[in-house]
C-alpha positions in Angstrom: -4.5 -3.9 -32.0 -7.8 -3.6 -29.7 -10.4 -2.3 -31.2 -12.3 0.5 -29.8 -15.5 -1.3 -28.2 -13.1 -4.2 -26.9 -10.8 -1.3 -25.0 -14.2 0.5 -23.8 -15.5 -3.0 -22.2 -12.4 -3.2 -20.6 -12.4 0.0 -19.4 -15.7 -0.5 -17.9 -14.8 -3.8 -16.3 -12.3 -2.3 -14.6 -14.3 0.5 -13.2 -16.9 -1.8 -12.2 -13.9 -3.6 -10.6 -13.0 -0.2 -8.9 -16.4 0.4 -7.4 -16.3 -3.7 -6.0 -12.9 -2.9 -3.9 -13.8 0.2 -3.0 -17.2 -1.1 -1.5 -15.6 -4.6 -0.2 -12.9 -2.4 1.9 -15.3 0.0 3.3 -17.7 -2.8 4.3 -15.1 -5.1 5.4 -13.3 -2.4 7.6 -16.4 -1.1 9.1 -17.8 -4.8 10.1 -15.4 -7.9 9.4 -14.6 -10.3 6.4 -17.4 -12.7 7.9 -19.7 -10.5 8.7 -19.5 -8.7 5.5 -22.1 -10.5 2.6 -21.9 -10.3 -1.5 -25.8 -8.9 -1.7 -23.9 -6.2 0.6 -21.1 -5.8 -1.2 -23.0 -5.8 -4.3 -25.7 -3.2 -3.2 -22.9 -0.6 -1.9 -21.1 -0.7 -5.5 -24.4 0.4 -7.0 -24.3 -3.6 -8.9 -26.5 -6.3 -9.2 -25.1 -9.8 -7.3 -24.3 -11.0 -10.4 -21.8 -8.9 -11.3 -19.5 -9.7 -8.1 -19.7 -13.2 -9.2 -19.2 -12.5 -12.8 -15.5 -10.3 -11.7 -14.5 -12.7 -8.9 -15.3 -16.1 -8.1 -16.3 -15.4 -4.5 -15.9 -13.1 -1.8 -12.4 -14.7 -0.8 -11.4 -14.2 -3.8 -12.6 -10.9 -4.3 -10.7 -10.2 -0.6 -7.5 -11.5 -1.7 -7.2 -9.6 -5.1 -8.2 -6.3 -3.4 -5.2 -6.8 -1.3 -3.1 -7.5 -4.3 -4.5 -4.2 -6.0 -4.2 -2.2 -3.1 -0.5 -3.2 -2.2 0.1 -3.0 -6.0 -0.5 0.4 -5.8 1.1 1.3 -2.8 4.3 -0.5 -4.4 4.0 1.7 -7.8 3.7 5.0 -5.8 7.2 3.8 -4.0 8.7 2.8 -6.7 7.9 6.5 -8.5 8.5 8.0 -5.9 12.3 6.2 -6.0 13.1 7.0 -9.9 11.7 10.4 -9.2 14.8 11.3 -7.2 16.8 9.3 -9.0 16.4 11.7 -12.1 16.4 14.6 -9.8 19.8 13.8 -8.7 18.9 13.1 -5.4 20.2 10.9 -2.5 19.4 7.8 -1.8 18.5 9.3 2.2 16.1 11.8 -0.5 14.5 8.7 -2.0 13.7 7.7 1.0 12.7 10.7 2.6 10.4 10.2 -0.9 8.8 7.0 -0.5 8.0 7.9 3.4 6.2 10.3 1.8 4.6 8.7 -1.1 3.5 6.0 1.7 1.6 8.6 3.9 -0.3 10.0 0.9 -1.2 6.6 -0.2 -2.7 5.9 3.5 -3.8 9.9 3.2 -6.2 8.6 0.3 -7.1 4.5 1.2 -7.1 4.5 5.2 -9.5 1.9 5.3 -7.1 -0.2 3.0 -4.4 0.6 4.8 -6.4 -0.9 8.5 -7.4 -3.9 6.6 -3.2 -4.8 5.3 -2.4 -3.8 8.8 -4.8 -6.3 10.4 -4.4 -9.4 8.0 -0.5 -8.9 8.3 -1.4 -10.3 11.5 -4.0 -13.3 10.6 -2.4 -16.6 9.7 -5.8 -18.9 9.0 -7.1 -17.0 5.8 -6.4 -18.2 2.5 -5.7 -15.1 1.0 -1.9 -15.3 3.5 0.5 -16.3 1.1 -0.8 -13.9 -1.5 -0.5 -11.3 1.1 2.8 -12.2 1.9 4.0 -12.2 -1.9 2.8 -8.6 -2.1 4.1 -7.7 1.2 7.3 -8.4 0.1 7.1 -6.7 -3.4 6.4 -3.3 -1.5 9.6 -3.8 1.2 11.6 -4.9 -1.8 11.4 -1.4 -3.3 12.8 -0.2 -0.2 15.2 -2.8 0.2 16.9 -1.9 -3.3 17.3 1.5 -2.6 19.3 0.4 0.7 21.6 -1.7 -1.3 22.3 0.9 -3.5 23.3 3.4 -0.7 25.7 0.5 0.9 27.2 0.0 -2.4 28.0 3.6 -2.7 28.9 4.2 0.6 26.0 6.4 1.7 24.8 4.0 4.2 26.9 1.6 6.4 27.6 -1.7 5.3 26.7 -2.7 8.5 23.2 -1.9 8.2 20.8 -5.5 8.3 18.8 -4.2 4.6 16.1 -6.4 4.8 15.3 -5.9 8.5 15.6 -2.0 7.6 13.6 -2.0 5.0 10.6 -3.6 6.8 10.7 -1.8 9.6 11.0 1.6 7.6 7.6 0.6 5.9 6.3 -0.8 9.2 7.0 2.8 10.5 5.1 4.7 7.4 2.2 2.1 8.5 2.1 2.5 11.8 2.8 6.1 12.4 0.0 7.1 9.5 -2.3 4.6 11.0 -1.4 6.5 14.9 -2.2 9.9 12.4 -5.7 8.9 11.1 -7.4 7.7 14.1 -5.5 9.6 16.9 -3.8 13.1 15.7 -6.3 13.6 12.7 -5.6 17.5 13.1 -2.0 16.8 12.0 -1.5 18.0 8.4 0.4 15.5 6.1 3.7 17.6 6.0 3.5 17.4 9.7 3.4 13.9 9.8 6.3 13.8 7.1 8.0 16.2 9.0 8.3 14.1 11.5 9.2 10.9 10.2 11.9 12.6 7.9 13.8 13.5 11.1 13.6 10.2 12.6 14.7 9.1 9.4 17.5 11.5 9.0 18.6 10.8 12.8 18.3 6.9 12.2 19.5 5.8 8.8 21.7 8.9 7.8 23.8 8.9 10.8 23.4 12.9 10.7 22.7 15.0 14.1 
């Protein structure tokens, strides 16, 4: 069993760990990886240099386990969002009506996250790729499950390519809440939902 000062210097770690990602992102979104220094980094956490070094072994590696944390998140709120319905007594269509939802407020409340996964989705030459790609794949594998349980039970069509589906449902939460921020910020989050629950009922469901 942990004793209490052991669990309160963890605690704190990972608060100071908090404060690092949340600085790296911002920086990093509002002027590059490379353009983006530790002595920044450091100063917008409210740390001393030291401390970044002491939590990660270098900016890289700070990079690659924000991405890991962020997507880790994003996968947890899916995956909630999922059992959720699931004890409701919902639908698989509802759990993913759920998750599309659970996306958006996930991008609602880490846009700057959410432009930087977007953009190194994209990158093949960092070092950080096939971490990215490993967590990647844990979110669309949420999605994916819930698919294959629909074609088991005959809510969806066999015919329906799950992996390819999958992606591109999360590829749609990405890119339409990516459109939202920058472009239609006067759109409310139900709005945006809204929206993608129709296409969603139109596209997967097979209803009118």
């Amino acid at each position: 069993m942990e004793s209490s000062s052991t669990t309160g210097g963890s605690t704190r770690r990972e608060a100071t760990r908090q404060k690092l990602y949340e600085a790296a992102v911002t920086l990093i979104a509002e002027q590059g990886f490379s353009a983006t220094t530790v002595d920044e980094i450091a100063e917008r956490a409210g740390v001393a240099k030291g401390t970044v070094y002491y939590n990660f072994a270098s900016k890289s590696v700070l990079f690659e386990e924000l991405l890991r944390h962020g997507v880790g998140l994003l996968t947890a709120s899916l995956k909630e969002a999922a059992e959720r319905t699931a004890r409701e007594g919902g639908s698989r269509v509802d759990a993913l009506d759920a998750m599309i939802r659970a996306g958006l407020v996930f991008i609602d409340r880490y846009p700057a996250f959410t432009q930087l996964y977007v953009a190194e989705l994209w990158r093949t030459n960092r070092a950080w790729q096939s971490t990215l790609m490993v967590v990647r794949q844990q979110a669309v594998a949420v999605v994916e499950g819930v698919l294959r349980e629909g074609v088991e039970n005959g809510e969806f069509s066999y015919e329906i390519d799950i992996q390819l589906t999958a992606a591109a449902l999360v590829g749609m939460v990405l890119v339409a809440a990516l459109d939202w921020k920058s472009f239609q910020p006067e759109r409310s989050l139900d709005d945006v939902h809204s929206a993608l629950s129709r296409l969603l009922q139109g596209r997967v469901s097979g209803k009118a």
